[in-house]
N, C-alpha and C positions, 0 to 999 in steps of 0.2 A: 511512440510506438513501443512495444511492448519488444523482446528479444523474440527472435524468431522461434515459433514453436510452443512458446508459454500462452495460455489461456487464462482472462480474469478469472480468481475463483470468489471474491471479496474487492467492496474497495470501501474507504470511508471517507467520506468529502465535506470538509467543512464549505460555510459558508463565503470564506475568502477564497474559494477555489484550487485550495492545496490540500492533500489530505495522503493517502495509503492505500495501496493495492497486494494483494496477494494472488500470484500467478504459480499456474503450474503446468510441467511439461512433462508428461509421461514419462518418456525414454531418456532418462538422467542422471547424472550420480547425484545433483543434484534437484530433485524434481519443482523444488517449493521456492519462491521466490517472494521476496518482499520490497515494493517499490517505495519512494515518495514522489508525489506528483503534482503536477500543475498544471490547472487548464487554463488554456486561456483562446478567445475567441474561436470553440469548438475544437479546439485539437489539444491533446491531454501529451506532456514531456516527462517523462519518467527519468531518474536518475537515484544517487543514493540506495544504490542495487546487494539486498544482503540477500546469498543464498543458504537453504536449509536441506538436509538430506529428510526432517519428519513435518506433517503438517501443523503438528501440533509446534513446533517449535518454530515456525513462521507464524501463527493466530501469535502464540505471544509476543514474537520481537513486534509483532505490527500494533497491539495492546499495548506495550512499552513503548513502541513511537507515540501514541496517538496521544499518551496520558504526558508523554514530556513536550510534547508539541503545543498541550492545552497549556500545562503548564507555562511555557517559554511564553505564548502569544496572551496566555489570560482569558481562555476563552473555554466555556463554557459545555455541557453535554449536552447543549440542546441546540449549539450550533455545530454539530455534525448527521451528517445523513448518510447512515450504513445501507449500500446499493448491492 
């Protein structure tokens, strides 16, 4: 579950069930937030929690996750699904 108060705004989920979220919470010093996550049997576990005070500087740390994540596992742009 998500930290109380933050709202999906982005997620990117590969095909092994692990991927990136980008949340955010209005009233915040920091409003932007960037998960990695896991689903498994319908329920998604967030952890490896970076926060960002601009939106834009969450799109990139979560574009920088996603490109070292392919990297690490070897896995492909066409095993991700941007929701």
């Amino acid at each position: 579950m998500l930290e109380q108060g933050y709202a999906v705004l982005n997620t990117a989920l590969f095909d092994n069930d692990c991927g990136f979220v980008i949340g955010k919470k209005s009233y915040s010093q920091f409003p932007f937030v960037v998960y990695r996550l896991i689903a498994n049997n319908g329920m998604r576990e967030y952890y490896d929690t970076k926060y960002h005070r601009e939106r834009e500087e969450a799109e990139q740390d979560m574009d920088s996750r996603i490109a070292d994540y392919k990297r690490f596992h070897r896995l492909l742009g066409s095993n991700t699904v941007v929701l």
